[in-house]
Backbone as CSV, one residue per row, in Angstrom:
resi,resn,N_x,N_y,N_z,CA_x,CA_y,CA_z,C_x,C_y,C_z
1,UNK,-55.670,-2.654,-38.918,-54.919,-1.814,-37.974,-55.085,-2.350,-36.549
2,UNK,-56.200,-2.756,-36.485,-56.464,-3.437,-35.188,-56.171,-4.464,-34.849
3,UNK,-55.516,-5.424,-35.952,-55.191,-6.824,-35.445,-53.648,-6.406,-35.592
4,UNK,-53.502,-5.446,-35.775,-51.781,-5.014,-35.916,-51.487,-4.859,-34.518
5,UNK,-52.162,-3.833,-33.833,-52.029,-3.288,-32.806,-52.261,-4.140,-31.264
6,UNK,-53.288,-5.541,-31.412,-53.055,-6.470,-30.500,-52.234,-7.085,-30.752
7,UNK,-51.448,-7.550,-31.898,-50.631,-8.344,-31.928,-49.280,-7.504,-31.078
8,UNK,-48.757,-6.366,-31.445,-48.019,-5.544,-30.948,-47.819,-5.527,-29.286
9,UNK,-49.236,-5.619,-28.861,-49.570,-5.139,-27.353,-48.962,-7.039,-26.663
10,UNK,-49.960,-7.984,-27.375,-49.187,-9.439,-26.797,-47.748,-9.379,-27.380
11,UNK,-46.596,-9.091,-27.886,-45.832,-9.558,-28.097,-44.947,-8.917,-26.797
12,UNK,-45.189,-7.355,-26.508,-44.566,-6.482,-25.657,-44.695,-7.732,-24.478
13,UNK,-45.803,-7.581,-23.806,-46.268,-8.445,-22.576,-44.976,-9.405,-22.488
14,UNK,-44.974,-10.053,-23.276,-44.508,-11.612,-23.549,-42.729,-11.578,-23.028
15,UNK,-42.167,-10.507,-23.722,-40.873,-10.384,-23.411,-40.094,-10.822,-22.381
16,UNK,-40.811,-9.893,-21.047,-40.097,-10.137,-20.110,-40.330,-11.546,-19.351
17,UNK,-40.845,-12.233,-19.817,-40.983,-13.581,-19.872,-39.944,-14.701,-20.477
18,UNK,-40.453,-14.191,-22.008,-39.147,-14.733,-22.488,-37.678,-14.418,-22.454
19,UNK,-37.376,-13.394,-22.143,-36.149,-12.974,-22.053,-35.697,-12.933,-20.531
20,UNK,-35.717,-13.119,-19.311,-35.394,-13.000,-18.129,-34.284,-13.765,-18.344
21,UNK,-33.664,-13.182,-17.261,-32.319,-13.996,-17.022,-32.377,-15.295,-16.135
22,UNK,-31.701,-16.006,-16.761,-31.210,-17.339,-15.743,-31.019,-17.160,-14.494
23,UNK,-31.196,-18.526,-13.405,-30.993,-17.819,-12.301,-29.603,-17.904,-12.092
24,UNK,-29.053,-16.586,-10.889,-27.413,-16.605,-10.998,-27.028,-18.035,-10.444
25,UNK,-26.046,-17.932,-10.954,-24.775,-19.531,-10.915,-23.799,-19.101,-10.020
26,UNK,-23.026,-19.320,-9.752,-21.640,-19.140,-8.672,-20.480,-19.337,-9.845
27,UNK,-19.524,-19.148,-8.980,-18.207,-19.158,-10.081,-17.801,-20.564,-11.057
28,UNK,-17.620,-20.058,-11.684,-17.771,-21.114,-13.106,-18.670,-21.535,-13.753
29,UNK,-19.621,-21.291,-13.156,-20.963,-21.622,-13.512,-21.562,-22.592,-12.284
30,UNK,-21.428,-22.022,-11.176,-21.627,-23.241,-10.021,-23.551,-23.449,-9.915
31,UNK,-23.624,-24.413,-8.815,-24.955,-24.755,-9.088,-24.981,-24.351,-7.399
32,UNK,-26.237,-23.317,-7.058,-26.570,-23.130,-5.956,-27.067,-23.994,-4.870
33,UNK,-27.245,-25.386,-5.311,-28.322,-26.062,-5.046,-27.789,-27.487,-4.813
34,UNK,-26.153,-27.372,-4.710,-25.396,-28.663,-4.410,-25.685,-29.022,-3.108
35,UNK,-25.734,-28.450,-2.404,-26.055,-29.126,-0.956,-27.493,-29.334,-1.014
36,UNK,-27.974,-28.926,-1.473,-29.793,-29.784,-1.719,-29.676,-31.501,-2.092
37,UNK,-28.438,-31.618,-2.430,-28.622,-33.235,-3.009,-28.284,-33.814,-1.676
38,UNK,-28.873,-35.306,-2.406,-29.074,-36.279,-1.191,-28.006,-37.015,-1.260
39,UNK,-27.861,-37.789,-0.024,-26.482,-38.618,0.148,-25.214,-38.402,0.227
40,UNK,-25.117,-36.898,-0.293,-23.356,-35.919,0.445,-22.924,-36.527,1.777
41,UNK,-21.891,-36.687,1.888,-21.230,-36.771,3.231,-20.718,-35.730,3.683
42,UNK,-20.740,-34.706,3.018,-20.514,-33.225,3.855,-20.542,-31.948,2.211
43,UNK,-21.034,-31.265,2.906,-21.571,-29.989,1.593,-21.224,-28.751,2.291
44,UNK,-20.790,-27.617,1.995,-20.797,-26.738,2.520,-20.700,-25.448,1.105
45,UNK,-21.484,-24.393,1.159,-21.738,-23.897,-0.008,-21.395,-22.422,0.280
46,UNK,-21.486,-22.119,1.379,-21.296,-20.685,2.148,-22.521,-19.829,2.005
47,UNK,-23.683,-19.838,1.072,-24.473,-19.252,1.209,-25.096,-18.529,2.159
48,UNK,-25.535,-19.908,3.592,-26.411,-19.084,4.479,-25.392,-18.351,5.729
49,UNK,-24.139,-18.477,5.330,-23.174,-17.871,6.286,-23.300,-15.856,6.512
50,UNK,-22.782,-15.536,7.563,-22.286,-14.374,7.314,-21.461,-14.049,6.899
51,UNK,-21.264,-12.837,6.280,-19.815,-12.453,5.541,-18.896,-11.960,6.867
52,UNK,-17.815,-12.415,7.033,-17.010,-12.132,8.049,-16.466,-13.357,8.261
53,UNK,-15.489,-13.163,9.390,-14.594,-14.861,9.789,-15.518,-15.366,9.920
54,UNK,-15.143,-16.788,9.276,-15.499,-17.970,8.795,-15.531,-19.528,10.308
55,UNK,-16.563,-19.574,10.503,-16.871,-20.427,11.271,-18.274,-20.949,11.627
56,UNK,-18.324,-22.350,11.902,-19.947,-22.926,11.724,-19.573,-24.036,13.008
57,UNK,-20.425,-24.193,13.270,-20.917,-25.722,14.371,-21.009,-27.118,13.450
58,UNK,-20.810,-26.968,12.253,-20.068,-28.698,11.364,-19.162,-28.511,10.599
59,UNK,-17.981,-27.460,11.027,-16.886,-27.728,10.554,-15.839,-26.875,11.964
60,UNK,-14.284,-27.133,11.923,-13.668,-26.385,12.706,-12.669,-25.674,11.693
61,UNK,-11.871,-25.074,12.186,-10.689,-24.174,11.714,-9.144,-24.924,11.917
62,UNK,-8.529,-24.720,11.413,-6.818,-24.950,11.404,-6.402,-24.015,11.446
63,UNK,-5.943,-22.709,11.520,-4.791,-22.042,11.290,-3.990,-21.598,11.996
64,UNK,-3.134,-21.104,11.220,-1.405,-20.722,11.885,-1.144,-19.732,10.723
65,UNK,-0.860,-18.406,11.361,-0.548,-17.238,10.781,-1.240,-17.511,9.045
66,UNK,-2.736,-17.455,9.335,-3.826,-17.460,8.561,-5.225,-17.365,8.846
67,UNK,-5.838,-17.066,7.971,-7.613,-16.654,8.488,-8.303,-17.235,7.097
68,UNK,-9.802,-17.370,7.859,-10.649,-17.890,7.030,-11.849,-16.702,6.994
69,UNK,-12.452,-16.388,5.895,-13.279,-15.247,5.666,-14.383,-15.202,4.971
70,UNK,-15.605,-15.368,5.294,-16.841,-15.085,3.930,-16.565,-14.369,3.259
71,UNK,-16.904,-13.937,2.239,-16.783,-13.035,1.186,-17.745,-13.233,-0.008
72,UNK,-18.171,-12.031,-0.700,-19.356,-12.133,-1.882,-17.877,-11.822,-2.757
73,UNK,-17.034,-12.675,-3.412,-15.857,-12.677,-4.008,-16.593,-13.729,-4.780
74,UNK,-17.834,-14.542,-5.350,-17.888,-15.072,-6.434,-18.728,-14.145,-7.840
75,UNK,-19.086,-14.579,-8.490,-19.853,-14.112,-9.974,-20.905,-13.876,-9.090
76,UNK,-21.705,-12.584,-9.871,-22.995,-12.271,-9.435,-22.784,-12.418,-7.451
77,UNK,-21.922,-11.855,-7.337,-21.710,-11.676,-5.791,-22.004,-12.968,-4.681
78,UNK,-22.030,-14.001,-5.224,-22.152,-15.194,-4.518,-21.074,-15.377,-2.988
79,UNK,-21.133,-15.545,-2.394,-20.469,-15.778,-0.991,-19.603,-17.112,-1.256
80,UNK,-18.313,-16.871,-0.966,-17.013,-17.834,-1.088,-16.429,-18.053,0.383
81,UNK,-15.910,-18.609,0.081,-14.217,-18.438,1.916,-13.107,-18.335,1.034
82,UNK,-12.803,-17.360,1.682,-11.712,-16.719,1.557,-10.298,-17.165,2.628
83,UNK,-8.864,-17.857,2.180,-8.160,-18.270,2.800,-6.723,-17.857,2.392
84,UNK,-6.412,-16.915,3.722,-5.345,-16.206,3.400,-4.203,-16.338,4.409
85,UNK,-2.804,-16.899,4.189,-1.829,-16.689,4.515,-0.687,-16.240,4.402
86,UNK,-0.035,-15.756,5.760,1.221,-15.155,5.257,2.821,-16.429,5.300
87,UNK,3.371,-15.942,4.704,4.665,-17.018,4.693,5.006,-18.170,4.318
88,UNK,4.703,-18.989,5.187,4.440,-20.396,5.519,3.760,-21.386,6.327
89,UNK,2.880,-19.650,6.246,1.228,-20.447,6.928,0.581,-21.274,6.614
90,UNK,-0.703,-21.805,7.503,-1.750,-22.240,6.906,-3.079,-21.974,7.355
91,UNK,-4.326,-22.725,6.857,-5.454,-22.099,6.621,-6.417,-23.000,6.520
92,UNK,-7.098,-23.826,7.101,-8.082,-24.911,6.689,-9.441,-24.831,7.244
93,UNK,-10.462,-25.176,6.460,-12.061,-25.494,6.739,-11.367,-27.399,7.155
94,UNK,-12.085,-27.546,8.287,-11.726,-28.862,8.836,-13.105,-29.658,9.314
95,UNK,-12.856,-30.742,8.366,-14.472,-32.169,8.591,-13.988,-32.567,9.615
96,UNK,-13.840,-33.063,10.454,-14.258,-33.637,11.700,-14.912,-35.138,11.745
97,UNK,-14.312,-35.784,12.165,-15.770,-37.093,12.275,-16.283,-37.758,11.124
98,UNK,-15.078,-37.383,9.985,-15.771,-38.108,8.310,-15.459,-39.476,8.457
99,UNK,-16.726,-39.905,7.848,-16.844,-41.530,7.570,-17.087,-41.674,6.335
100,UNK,-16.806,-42.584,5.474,-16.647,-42.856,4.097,-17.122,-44.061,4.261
101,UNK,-18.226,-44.191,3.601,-18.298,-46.104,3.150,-17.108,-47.210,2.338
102,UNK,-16.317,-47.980,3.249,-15.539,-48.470,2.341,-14.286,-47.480,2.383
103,UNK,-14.266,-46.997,3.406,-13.045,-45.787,3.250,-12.353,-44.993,1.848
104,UNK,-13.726,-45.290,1.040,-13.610,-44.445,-0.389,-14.675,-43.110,-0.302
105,UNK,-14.073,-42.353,-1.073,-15.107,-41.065,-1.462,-14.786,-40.188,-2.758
106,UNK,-15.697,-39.466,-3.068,-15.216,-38.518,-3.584,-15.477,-37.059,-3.215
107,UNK,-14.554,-36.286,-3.755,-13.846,-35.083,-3.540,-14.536,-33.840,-4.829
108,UNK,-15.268,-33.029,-4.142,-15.372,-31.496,-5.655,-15.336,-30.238,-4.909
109,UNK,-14.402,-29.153,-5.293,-14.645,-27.585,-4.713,-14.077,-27.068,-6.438
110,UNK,-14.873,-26.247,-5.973,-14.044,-24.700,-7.018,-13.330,-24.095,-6.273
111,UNK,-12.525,-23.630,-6.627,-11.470,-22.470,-6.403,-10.229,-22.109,-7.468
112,UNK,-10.021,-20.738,-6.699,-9.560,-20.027,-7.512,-8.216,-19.242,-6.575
113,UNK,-6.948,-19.234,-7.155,-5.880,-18.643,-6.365,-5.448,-17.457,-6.980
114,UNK,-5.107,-16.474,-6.088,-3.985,-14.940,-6.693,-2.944,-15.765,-7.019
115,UNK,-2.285,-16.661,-6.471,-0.773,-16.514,-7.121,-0.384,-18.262,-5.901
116,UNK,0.409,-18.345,-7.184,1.182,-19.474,-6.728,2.769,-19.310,-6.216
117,UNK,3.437,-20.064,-5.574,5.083,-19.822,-5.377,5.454,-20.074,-6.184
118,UNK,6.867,-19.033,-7.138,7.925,-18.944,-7.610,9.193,-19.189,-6.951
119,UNK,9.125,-19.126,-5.477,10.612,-19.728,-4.861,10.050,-19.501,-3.813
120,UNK,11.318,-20.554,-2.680,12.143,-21.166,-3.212,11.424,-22.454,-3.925
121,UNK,13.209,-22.888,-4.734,12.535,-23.808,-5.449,12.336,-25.146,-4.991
122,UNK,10.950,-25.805,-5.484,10.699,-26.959,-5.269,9.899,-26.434,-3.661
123,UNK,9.391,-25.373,-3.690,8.303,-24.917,-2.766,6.938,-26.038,-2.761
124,UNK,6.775,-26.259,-1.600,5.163,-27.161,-1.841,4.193,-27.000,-0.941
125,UNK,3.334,-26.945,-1.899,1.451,-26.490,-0.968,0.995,-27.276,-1.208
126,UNK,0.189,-27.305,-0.095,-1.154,-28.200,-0.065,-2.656,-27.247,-0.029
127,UNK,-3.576,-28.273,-0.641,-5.098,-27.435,-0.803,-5.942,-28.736,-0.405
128,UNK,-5.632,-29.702,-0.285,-6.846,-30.784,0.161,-5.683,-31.975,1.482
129,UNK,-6.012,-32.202,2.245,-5.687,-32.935,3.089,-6.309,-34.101,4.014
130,UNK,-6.272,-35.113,4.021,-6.820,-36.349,4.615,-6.333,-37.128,5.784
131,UNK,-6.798,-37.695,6.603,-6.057,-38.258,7.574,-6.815,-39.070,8.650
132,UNK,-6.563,-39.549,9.313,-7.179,-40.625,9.884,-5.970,-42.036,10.896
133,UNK,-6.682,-43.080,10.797,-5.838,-44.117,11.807,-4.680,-44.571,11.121
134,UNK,-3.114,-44.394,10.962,-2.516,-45.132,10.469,-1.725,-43.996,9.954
135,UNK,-0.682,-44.007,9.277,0.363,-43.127,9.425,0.989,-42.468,8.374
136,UNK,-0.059,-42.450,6.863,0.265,-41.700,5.927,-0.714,-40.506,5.830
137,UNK,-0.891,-39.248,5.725,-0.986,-38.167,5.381,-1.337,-37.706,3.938
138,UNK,-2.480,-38.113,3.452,-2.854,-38.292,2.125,-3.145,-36.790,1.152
139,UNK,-2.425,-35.922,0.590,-2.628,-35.091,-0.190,-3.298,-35.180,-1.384
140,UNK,-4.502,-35.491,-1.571,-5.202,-35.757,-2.907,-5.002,-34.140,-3.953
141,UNK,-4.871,-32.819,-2.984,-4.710,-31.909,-3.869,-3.649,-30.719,-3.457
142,UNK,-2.301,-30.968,-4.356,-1.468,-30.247,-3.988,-0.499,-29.704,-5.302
143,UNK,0.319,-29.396,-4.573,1.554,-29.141,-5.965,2.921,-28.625,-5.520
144,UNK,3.908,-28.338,-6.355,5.205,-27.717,-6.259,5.697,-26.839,-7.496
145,UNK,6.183,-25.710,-7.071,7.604,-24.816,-7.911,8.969,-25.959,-7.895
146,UNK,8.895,-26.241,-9.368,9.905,-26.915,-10.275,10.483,-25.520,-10.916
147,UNK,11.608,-25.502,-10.846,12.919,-24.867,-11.122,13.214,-25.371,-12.639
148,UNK,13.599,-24.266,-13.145,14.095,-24.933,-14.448,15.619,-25.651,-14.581
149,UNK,15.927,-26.375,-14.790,14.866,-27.136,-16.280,13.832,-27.624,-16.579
150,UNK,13.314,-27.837,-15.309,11.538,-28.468,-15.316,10.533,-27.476,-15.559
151,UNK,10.859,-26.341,-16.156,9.625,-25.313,-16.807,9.814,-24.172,-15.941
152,UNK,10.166,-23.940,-14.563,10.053,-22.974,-14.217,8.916,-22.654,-13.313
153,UNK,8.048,-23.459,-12.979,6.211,-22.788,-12.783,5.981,-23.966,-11.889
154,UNK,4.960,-23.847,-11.616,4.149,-24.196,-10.395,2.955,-25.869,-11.193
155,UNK,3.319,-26.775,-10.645,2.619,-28.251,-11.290,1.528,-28.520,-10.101
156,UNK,0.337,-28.876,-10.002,-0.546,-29.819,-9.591,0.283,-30.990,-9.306
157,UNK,-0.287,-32.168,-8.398,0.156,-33.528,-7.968,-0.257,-33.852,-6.911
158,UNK,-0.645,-35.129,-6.982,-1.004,-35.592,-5.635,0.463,-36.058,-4.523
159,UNK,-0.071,-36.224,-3.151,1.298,-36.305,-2.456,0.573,-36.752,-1.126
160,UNK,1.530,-37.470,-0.712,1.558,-37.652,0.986,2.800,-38.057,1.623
161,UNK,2.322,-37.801,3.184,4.143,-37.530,3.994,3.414,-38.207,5.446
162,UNK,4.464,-38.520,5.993,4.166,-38.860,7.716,4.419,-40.765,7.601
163,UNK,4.378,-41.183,6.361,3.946,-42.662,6.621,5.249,-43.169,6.015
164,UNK,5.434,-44.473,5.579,6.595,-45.490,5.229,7.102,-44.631,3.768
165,UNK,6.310,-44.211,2.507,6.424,-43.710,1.545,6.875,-42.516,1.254
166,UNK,6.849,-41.725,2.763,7.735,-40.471,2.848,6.869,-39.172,2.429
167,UNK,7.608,-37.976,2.396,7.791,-37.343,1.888,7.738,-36.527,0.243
168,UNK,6.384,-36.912,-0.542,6.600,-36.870,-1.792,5.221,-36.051,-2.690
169,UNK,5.548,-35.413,-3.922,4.416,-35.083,-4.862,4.829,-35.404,-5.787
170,UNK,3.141,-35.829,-6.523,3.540,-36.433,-7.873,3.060,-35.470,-8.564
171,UNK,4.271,-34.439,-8.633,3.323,-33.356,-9.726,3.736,-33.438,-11.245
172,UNK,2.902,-33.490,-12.268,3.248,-33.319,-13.400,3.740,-31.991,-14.386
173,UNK,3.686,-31.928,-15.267,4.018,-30.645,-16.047,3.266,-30.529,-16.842
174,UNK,1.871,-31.490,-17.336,0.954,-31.469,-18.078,-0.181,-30.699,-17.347
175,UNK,0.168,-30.574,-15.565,-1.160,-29.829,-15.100,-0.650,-28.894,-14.329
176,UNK,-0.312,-28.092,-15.229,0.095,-26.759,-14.560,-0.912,-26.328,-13.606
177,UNK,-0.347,-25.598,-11.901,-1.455,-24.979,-11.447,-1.254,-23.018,-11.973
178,UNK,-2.643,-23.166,-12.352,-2.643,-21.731,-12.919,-3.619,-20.441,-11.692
179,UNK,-2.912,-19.571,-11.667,-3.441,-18.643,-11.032,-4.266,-17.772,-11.128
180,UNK,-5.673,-17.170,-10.955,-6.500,-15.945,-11.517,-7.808,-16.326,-12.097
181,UNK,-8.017,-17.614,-12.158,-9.029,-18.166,-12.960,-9.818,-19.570,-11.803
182,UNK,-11.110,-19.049,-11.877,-12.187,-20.218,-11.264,-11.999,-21.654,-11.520
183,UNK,-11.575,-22.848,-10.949,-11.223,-24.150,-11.457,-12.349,-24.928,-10.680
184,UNK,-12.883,-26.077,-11.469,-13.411,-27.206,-10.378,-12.518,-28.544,-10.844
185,UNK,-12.040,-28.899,-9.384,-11.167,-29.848,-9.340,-12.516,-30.911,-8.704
186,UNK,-12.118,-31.987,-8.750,-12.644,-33.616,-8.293,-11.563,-34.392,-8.259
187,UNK,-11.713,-34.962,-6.928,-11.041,-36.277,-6.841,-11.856,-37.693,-6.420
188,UNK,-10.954,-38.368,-6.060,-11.457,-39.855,-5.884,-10.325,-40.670,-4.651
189,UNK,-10.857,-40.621,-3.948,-10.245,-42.013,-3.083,-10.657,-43.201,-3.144
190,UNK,-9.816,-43.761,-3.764,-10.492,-45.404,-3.760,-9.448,-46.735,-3.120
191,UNK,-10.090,-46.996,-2.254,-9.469,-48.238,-1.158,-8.963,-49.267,-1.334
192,UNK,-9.760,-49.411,-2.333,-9.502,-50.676,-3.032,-8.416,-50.938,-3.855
193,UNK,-7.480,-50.260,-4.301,-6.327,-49.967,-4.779,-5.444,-49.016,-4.216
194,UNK,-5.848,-48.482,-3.015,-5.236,-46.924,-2.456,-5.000,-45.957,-3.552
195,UNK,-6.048,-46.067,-4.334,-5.360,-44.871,-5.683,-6.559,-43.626,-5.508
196,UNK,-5.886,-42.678,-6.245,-5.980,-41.517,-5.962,-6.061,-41.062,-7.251
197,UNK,-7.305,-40.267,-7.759,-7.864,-39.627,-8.914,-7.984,-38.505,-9.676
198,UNK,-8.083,-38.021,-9.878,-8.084,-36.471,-10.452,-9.036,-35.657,-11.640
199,UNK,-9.474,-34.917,-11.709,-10.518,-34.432,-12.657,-10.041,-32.815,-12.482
200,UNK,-10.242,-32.075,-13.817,-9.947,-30.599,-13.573,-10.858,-30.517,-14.719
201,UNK,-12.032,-29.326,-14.099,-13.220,-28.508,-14.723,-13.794,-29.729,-15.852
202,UNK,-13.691,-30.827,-15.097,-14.716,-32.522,-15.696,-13.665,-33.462,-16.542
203,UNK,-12.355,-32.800,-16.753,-11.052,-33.543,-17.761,-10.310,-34.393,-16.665
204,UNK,-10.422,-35.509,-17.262,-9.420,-36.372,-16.109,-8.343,-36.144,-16.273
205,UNK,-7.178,-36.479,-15.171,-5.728,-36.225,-15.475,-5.052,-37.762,-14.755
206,UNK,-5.086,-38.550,-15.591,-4.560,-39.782,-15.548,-3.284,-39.765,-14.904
207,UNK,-2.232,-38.610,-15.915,-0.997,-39.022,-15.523,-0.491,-38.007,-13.856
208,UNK,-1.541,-38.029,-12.917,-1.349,-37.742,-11.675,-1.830,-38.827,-10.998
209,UNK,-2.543,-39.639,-11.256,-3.074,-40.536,-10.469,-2.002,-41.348,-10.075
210,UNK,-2.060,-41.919,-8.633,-1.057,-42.424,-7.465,-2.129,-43.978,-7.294
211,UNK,-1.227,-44.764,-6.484,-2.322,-46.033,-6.137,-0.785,-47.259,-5.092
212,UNK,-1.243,-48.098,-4.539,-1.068,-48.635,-3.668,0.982,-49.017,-4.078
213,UNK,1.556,-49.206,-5.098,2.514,-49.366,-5.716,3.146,-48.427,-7.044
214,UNK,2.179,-47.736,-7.314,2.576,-46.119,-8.320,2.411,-45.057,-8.032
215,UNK,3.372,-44.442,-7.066,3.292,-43.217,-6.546,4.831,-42.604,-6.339
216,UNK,4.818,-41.846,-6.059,6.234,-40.980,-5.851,6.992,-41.086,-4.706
217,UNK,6.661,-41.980,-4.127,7.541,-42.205,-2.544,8.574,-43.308,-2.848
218,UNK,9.022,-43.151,-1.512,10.048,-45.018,-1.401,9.201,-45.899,-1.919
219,UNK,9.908,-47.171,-2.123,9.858,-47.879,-2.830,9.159,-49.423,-1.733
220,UNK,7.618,-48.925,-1.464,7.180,-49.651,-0.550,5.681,-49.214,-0.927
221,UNK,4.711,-49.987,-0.679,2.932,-49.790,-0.665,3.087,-48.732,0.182
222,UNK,2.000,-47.734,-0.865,1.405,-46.573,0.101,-0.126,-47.375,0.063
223,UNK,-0.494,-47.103,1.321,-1.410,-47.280,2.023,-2.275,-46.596,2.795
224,UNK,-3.552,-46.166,2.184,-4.747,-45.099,3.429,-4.784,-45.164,4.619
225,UNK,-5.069,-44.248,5.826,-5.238,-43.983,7.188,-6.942,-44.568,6.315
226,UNK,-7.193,-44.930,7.664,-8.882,-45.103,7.654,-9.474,-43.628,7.943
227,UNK,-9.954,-43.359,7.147,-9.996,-41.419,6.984,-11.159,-41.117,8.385
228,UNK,-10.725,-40.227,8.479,-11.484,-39.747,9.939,-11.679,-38.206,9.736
229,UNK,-10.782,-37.640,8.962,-10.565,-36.219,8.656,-10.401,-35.568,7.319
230,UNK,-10.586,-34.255,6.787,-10.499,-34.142,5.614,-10.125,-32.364,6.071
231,UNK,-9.708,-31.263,5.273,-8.960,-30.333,5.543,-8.953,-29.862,4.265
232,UNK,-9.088,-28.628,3.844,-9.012,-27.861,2.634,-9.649,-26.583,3.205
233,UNK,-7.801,-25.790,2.069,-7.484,-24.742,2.199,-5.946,-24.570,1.332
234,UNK,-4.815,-23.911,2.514,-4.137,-23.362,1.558,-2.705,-24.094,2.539
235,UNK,-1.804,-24.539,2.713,-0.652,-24.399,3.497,0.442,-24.746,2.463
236,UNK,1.508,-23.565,2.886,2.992,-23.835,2.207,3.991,-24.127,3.265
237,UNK,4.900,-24.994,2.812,5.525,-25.451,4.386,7.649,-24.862,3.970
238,UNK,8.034,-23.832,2.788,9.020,-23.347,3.094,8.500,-21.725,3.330
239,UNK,9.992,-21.303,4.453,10.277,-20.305,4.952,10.488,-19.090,3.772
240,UNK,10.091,-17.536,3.982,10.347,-16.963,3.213,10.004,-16.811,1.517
241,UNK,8.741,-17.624,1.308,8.641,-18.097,-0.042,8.293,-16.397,-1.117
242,UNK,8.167,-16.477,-2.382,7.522,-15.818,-3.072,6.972,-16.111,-3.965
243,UNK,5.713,-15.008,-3.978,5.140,-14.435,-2.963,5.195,-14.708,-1.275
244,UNK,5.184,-13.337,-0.920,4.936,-13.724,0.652,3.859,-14.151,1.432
245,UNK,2.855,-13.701,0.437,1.428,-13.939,0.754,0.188,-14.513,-0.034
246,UNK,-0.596,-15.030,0.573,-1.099,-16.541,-0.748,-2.688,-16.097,-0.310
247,UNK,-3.540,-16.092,-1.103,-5.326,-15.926,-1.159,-5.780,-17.357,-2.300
248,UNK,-6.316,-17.951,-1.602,-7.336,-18.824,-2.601,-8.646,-18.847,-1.917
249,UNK,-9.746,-18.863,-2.472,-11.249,-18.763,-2.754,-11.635,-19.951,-2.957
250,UNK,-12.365,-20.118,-2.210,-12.755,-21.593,-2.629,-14.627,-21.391,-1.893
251,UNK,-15.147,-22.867,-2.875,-16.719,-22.535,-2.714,-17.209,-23.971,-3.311
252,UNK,-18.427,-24.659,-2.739,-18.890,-25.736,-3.311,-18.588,-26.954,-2.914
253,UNK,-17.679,-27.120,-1.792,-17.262,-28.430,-1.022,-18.369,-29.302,-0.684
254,UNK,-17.976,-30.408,-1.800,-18.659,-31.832,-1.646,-17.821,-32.680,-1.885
255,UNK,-18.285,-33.941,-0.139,-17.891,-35.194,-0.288,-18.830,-35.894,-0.019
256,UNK,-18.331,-37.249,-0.954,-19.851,-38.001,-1.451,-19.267,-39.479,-1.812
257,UNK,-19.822,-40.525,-1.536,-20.072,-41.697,-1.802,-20.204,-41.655,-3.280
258,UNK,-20.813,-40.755,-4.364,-20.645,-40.890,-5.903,-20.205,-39.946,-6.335
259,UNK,-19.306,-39.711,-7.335,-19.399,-39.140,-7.790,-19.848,-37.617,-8.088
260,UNK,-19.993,-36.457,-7.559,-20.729,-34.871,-7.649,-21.071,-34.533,-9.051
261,UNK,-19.721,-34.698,-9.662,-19.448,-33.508,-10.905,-19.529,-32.194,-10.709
262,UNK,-18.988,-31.594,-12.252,-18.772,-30.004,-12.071,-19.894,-29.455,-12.810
């Protein structure tokens, strides 16, 4: 009875040991502890921020009929930015002063959007933006409302405008952008080919990738600004769109010389 009854008493003890919970994660399962790594060229996690408009001394703001916002809007109440515009606003957390070794890097955030544009059609947003000396305007993360016959819905694609190549996204129909759900996107700038990469929640998406002679513009080399700047957030550039009003969440911004992952 007595070796019943210690055994009973150590097993109780033991429990809350073995059974504790993990420590909380951020949305998707994020890792609290990304800006702890070494060699980032810029991290920003929102943690030690206040909840309220969104502003720090190593990053600036962009907007135009838009705001940037802390918010405990992740899992287990984790602190996000919150980026909200009306119309054909926009909304950006802005790097400043980025240097890239080799004018390559890579690109990782989570986020998550209410709603994408349904019209007009062939509407286009941007969520990642690049820029620097020289005269293309590099969209590593964007998309457009394709009208049917092209499905109807809202595609992912990379894109850039301002330079010889114009005006263009290469969005596919294999990467739908979907609304309501936590995503980690990654990209890649690489110089050495001017191509442009893609990863969604660790799955590559080949058939978006752009590069110095395969991309969606005129019929001329697209070619990198020597990056100086980087920009992510939310901007739609037609009048009157619908929705009238756009929220994406975003959390976990790393750029890095290797690789991050999700």
């Amino acid at each position: 009875m007595r070796t019943w009854l210690v055994r009973a008493v150590v097993s109780f003890l033991l429990v809350p040991l073995t059974a504790a919970p993990a420590a909380a994660s951020g949305p998707a399962g994020t890792d609290a502890r990304t800006c702890a790594k070494a060699n980032l060229l810029f991290c920003e996690d929102f943690q030690a921020m206040p909840v309220g408009g969104a502003s720090s001394l190593r990053w600036g703001i962009d907007t135009k009929h838009g705001t940037l916002t802390v918010e405990r809007a992740g899992r287990w109440g984790q602190k996000v930015l919150r980026v909200h515009t009306e119309g054909n606003g926009r909304a950006f957390l802005k790097v400043d002063d980025f240097a890239a070794p080799g004018n390559s890097f890579y690109g990782r955030l989570r986020l998550r959007a209410g709603a994408f544009p349904t019209a007009p059609d062939w509407a286009h947003y941007t969520l990642v933006e690049a820029t620097g000396d020289g005269p293309e305007i590099v969209r590593p993360l964007g998309g457009q409302y394709a009208p049917p016959p092209h499905g109807g819905a809202a595609y992912w694609g990379v894109g850039a405008d301002g330079g010889p190549t114009g005006d263009w996204t290469n969005w596919r129909t294999t990467a739908p952008s979907v609304a309501g759900a936590w995503t980690c996107v990654e990209w890649h700038m690489d110089a050495g080919d001017n191509r442009v990469s893609l990863w969604f929640d660790g799955v590559a998406k080949p058939e978006l990738t752009v590069s110095t002679r395969e991309h969606g513009g005129n019929p001329v080399d697209f070619v990198f600004p020597r990056f100086d700047t980087v920009k992510l957030g939310w901007q739609l550039y037609q009048a009157n769109p619908t929705p009238s009003g756009y929220d994406v969440w975003m959390d976990d911004i790393a750029l890095s010389s290797r690789r991050v992952g999700c």
